[in-house]
C-alpha positions in Angstrom: -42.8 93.4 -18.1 -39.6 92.5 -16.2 -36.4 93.9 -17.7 -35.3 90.6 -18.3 -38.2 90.1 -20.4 -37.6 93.4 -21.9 -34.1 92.7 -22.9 -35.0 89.1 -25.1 -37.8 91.1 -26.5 -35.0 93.7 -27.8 -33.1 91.2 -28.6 -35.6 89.1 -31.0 -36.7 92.6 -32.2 -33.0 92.6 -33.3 -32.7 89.0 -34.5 -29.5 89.2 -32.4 -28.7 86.8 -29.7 -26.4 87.8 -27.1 -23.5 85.2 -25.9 -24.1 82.5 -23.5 -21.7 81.2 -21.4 -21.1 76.8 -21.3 -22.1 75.6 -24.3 -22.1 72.2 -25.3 -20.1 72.0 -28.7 -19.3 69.2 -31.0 -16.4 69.7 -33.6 -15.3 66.8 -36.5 -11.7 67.4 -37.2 -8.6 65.7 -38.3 -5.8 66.0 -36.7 -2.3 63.8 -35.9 -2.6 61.7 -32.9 -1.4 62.6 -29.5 -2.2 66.8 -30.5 -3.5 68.5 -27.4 -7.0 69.6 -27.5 -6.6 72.7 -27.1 -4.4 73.1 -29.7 -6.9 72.2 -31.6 -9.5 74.3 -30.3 -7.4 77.3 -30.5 -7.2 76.5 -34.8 -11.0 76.1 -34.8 -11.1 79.9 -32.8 -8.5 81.3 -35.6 -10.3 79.8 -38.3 -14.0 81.7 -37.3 -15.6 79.1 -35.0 -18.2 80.8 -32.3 -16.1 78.9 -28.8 -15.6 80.9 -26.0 -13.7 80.2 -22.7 -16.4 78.1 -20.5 -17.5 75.4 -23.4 -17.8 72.2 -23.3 -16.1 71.3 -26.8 -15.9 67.3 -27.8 -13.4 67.0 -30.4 -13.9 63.6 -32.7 -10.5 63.3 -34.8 -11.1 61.2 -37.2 -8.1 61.5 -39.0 -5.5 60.8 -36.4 -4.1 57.8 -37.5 -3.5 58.7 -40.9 -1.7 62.0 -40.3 1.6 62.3 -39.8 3.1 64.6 -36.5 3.2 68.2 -37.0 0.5 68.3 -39.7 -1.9 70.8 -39.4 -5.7 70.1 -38.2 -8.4 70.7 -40.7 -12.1 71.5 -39.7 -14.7 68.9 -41.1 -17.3 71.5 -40.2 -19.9 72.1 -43.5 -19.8 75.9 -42.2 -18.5 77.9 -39.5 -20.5 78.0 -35.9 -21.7 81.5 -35.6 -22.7 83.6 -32.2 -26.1 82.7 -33.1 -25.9 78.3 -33.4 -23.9 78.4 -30.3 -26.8 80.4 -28.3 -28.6 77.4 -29.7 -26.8 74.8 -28.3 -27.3 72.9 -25.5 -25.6 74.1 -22.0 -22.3 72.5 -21.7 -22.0 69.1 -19.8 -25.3 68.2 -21.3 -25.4 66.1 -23.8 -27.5 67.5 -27.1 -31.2 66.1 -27.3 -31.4 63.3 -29.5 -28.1 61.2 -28.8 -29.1 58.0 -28.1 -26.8 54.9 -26.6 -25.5 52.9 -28.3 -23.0 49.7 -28.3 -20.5 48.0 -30.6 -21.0 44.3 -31.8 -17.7 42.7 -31.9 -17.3 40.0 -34.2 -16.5 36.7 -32.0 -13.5 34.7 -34.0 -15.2 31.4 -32.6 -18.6 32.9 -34.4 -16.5 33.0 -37.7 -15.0 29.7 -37.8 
């Protein structure tokens, strides 16, 4: 066996899994318009989330809009991305398996009258 292979095989033996570096991340989060990203990636860091310097981390605010300026983000996550989900994601700058394309229909006003 190559020590490579020796090393995963620890590893599993463990159920550890060690960091990996560009990871493909996708965060739901509301947050006042115009707040730089990585403002809000640092909060997401403080608050427990498995990111580490090399991600990829897509950031959909959906709450933008309706917050007002200098109101703090909040995390839409279910539960917090651990060590071990992130070793599970995709490598960053690929998108995850599964996303399909897809397109808006805009309603045509002529179509309505």
């Amino acid at each position: 066996m190559t020590p490579k292979l020796m090393d995963r095989l620890a590893q599993l033996e463990a159920a550890t899994a060690s960091p990996t570096a560009g990871k493909h991340l996708i965060f739901r989060v509301e947050a006042p318009h115009g707040m730089p990203g990585e403002e809000i990636i640092t909060f997401l860091r403080e608050r427990g989330h498995a990111i580490r310097d090399g991600d990829d981390v897509l950031l959909m605010n959906v709450g933008s809009y309706r917050m007002a300026e200098g109101e703090a983000p909040r995390d839409l996550s279910a539960a917090l991305l651990t060590e071990q989900e992130r070793s599970a994601a995709p490598a960053a700058g690929r998108w995850p398996k599964g996303c399909k394309r897809f397109t808006f229909r805009l309603e045509s006003p002529r179509a309505l009258q």
